[in-house]
C-alpha positions as CSV (number, residue, x, y, z in Angstrom):
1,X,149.0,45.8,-29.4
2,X,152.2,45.4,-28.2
3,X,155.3,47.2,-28.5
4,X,159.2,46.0,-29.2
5,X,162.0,48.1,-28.2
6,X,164.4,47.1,-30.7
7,X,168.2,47.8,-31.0
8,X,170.9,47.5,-33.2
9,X,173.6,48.7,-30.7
10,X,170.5,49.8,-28.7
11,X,168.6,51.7,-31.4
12,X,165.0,51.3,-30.8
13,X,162.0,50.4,-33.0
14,X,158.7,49.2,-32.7
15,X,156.6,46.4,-33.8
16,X,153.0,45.0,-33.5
17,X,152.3,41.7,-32.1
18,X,149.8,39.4,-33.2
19,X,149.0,37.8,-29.8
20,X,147.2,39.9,-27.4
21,X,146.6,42.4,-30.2
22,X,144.1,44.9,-30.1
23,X,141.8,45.6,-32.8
24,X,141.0,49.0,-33.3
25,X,137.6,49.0,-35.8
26,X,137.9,51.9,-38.4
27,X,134.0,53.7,-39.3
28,X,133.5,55.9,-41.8
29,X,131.6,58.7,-41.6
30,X,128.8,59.7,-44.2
31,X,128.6,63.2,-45.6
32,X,126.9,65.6,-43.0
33,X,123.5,67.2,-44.0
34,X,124.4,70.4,-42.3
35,X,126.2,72.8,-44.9
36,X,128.0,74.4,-41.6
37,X,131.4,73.4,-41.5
38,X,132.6,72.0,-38.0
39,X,135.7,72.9,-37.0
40,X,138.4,70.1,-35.9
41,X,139.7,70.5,-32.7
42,X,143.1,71.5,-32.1
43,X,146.2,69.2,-32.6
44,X,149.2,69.8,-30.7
45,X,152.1,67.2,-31.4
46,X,152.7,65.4,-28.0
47,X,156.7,66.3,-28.6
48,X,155.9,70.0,-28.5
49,X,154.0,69.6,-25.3
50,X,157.2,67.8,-24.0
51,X,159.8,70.3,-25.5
52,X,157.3,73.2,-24.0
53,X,157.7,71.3,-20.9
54,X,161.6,70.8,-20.7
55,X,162.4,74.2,-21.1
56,X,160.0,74.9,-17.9
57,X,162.3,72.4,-16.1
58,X,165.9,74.0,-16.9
59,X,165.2,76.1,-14.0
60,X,165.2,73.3,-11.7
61,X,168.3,71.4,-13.2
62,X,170.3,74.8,-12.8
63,X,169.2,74.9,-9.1
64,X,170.1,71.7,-8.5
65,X,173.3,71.3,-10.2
66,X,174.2,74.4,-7.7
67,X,173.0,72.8,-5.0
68,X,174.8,69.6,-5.4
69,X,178.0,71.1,-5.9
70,X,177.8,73.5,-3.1
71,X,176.9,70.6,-1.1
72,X,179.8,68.7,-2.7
73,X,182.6,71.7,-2.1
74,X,181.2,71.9,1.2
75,X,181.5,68.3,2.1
76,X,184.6,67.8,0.7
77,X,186.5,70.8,2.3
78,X,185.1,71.7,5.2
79,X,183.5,68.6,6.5
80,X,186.6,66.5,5.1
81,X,184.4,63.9,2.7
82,X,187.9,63.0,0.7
83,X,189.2,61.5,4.2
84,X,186.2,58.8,4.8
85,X,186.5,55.1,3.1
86,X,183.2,55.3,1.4
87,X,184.6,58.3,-1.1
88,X,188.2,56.8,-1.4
89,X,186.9,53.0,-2.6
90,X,184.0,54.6,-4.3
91,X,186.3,56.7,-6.3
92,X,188.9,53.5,-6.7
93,X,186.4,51.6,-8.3
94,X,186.0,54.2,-10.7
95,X,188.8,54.9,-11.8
96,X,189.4,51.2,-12.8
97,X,186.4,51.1,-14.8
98,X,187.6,54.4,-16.4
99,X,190.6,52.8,-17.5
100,X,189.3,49.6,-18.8
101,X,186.6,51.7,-20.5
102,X,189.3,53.4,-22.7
103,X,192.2,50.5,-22.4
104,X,190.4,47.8,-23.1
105,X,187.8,46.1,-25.8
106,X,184.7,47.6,-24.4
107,X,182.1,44.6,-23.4
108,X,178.8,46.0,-25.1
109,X,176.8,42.7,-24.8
110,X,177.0,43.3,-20.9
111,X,175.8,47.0,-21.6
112,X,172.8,46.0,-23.8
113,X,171.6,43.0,-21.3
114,X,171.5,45.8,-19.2
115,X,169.8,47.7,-21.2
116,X,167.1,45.6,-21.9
117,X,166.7,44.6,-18.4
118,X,166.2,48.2,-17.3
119,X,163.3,48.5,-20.1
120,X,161.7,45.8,-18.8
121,X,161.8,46.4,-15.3
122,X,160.0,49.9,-15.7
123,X,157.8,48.1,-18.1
124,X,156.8,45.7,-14.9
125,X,157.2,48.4,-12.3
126,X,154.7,50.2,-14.8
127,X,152.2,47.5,-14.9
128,X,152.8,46.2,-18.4
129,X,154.2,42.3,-19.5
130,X,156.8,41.7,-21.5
131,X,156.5,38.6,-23.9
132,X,159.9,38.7,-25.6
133,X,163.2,39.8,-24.4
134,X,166.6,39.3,-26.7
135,X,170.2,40.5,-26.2
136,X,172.9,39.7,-28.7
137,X,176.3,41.4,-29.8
138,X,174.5,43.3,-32.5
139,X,172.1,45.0,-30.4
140,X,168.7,43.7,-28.2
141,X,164.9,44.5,-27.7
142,X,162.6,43.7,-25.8
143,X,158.5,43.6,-26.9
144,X,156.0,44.7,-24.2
145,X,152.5,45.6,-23.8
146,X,153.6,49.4,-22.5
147,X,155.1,52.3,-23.7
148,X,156.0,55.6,-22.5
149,X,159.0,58.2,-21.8
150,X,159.7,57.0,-18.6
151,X,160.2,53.2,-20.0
152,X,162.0,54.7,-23.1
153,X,164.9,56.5,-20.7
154,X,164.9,55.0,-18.0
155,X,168.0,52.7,-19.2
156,X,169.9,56.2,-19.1
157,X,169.7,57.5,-15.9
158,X,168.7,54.4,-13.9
159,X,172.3,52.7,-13.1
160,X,171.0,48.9,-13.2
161,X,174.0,47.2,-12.1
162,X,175.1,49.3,-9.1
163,X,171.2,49.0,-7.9
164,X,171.7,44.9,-8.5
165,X,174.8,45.5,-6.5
166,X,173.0,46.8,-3.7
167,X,170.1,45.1,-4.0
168,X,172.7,42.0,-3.8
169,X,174.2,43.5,-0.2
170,X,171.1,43.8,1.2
171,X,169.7,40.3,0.7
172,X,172.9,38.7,1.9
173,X,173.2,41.2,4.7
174,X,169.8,39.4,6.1
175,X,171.2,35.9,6.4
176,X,175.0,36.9,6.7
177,X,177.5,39.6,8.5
178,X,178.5,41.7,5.3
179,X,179.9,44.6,7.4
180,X,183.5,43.2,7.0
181,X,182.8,43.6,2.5
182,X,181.6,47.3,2.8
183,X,184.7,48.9,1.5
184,X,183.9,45.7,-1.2
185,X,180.9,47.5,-1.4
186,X,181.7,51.2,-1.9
187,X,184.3,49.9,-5.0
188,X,181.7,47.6,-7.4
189,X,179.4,50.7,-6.7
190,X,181.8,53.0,-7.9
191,X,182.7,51.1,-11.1
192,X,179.2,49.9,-11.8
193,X,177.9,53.5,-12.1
194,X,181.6,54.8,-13.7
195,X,180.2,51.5,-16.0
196,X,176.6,53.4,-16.5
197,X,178.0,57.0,-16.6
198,X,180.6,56.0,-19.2
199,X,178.5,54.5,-21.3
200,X,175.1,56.7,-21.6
201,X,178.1,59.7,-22.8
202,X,178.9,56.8,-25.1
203,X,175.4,56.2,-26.5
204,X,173.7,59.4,-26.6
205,X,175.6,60.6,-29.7
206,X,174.5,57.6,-31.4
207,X,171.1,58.7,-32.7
208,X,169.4,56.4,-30.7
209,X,165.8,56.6,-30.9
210,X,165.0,55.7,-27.0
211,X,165.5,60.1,-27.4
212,X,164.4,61.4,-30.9
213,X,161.1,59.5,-30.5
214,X,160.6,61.2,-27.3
215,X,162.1,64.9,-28.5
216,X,165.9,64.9,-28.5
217,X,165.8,68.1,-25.8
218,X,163.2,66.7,-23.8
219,X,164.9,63.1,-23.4
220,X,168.1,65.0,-22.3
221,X,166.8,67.2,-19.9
222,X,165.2,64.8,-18.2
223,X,168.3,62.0,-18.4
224,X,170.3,65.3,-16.8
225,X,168.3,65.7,-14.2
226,X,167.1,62.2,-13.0
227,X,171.1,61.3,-13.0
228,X,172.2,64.4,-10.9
229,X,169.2,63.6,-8.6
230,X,170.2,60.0,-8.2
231,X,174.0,62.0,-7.5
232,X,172.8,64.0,-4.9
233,X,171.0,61.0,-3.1
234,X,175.0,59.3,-3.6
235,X,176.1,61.9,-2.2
236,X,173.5,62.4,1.1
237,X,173.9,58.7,2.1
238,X,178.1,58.9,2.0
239,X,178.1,62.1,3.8
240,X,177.2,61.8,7.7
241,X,177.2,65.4,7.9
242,X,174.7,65.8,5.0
243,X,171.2,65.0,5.6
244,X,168.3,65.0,3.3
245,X,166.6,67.6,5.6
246,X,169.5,70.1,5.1
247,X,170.1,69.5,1.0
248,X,166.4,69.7,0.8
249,X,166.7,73.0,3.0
250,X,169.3,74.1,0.6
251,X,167.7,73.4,-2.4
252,X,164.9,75.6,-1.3
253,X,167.2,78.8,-0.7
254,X,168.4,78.3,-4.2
255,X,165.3,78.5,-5.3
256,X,163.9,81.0,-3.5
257,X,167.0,82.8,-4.3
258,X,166.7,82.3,-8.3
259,X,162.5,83.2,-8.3
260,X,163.8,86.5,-6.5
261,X,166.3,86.5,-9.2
262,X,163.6,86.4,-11.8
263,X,161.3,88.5,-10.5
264,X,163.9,91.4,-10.4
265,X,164.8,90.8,-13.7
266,X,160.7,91.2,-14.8
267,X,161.2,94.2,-12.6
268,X,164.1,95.8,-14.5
269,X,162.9,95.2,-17.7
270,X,159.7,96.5,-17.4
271,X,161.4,99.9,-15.9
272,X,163.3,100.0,-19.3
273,X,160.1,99.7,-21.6
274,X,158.3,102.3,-19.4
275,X,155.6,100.0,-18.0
């Protein structure tokens, strides 16, 4: 059985394949002898399970979002971040994406080959094939042999083009001295993921079904989260003064300091109810 991710200015949709197809054989069951009624097991929709499960990870988006922007204030003002090339060209490609973004025609076929092209390379890094892949001004799809949340989202938090970009650096750097293109470098990364930021805000709105067939809550906590994560490693690897070792250090006081923060709150209110 396979399975197309189908768009009409990315909307998705699915669709069975007639090669490779699995047969799944359907036997009926006689009537049971026993008069004793056995009970069905219980059925909980997978999307419940999911939105169960996204509200169990707000914590952790909260504590990170204040650990990345501590980290940020902290870099920026004290450790002087704003003075270093990498922040400056960064920011400078940007900003020109920003204002072609809004100033000029916006160039969706480029967004949707992208698109597809991130479905299908979590479909391969997955272990799955893809048989078909199409891209056009009305929309793509792509038609695979796997299928799951990570697949369906990934084409919103995982910036394809500034990853290319980099990708692209590090092959040349092998063979050639690219040193002399790194503020080059710091600018087509800057607008390629001012090019992804730009527009997932843009397509989210849109009803796409890459989210409401995975839970509409559930698809944006995790698009939330995997993008501020992917921010915070940004961030680490621009900084010399920030170091994985001391965000992960402060990620853990926030933590600790938010289960104290529960746990004083359990505390409080069961003084109230006279527990």
């Amino acid at each position: 059985m396979a399975t197309k991710r189908s768009s009409k200015k990315t909307d998705r949709g699915t669709r069975h394949s007639k090669r490779g197809g699995k047969v799944v054989r359907s036997v009926a069951r006689t009537t049971s002898k026993s008069f004793i009624a056995e009970s069905e097991p219980l059925t909980v929709p997978t999307k419940w399970v999911k939105f169960i499960f996204a509200i169990f990870l707000l914590p952790m988006c909260g504590v990170l979002t204040q650990t990345f922007f501590t980290a940020f204030a902290r870099a920026t003002v004290t450790q002087r971040l704003w003075t270093g090339e990498e922040f400056w060209f960064f920011s400078l490609g940007a900003v020109l994406w920003l204002i072609a973004f809004f100033g000029l025609p916006r160039p969706i076929l480029i967004y949707v080959f992208g698109h597809e092209l991130t479905h299908a390379l979590w479909v391969w890094l997955m272990g799955g094939r893809v048989s078909q892949f199409r891209v056009g001004p009305d929309g793509g799809h792509v038609v695979t042999t796997k299928a799951n949340f990570w697949i369906a989202l990934a084409p919103y938090f995982f910036p394809i083009y500034s990853i290319l970009t980099i990708a692209i650096y590090g092959g040349l750097s092998l063979f050639l001295n690219m040193q002399p293109y790194g503020q080059l470098l710091y600018a087509v990364i800057g607008a390629t993921w001012a090019f992804h930021f730009t527009f997932t805000c843009w397509m989210i709105p849109k009803n796409q079904t890459d989210l409401t067939d995975q839970g509409t809550f559930f698809s944006l906590v995790v698009i939330y989260l995997m993008n501020l994560s992917l921010l915070s490693v940004m961030l680490i690897l621009a900084s010399r003064q920030i170091t994985f070792e001391s965000f992960g250090a402060d990620l853990l006081t926030n933590l600790g300091s938010f289960v104290t923060w529960i746990m004083e709150l359990f505390a409080q209110s069961r003084v109230m109810i006279g527990v």
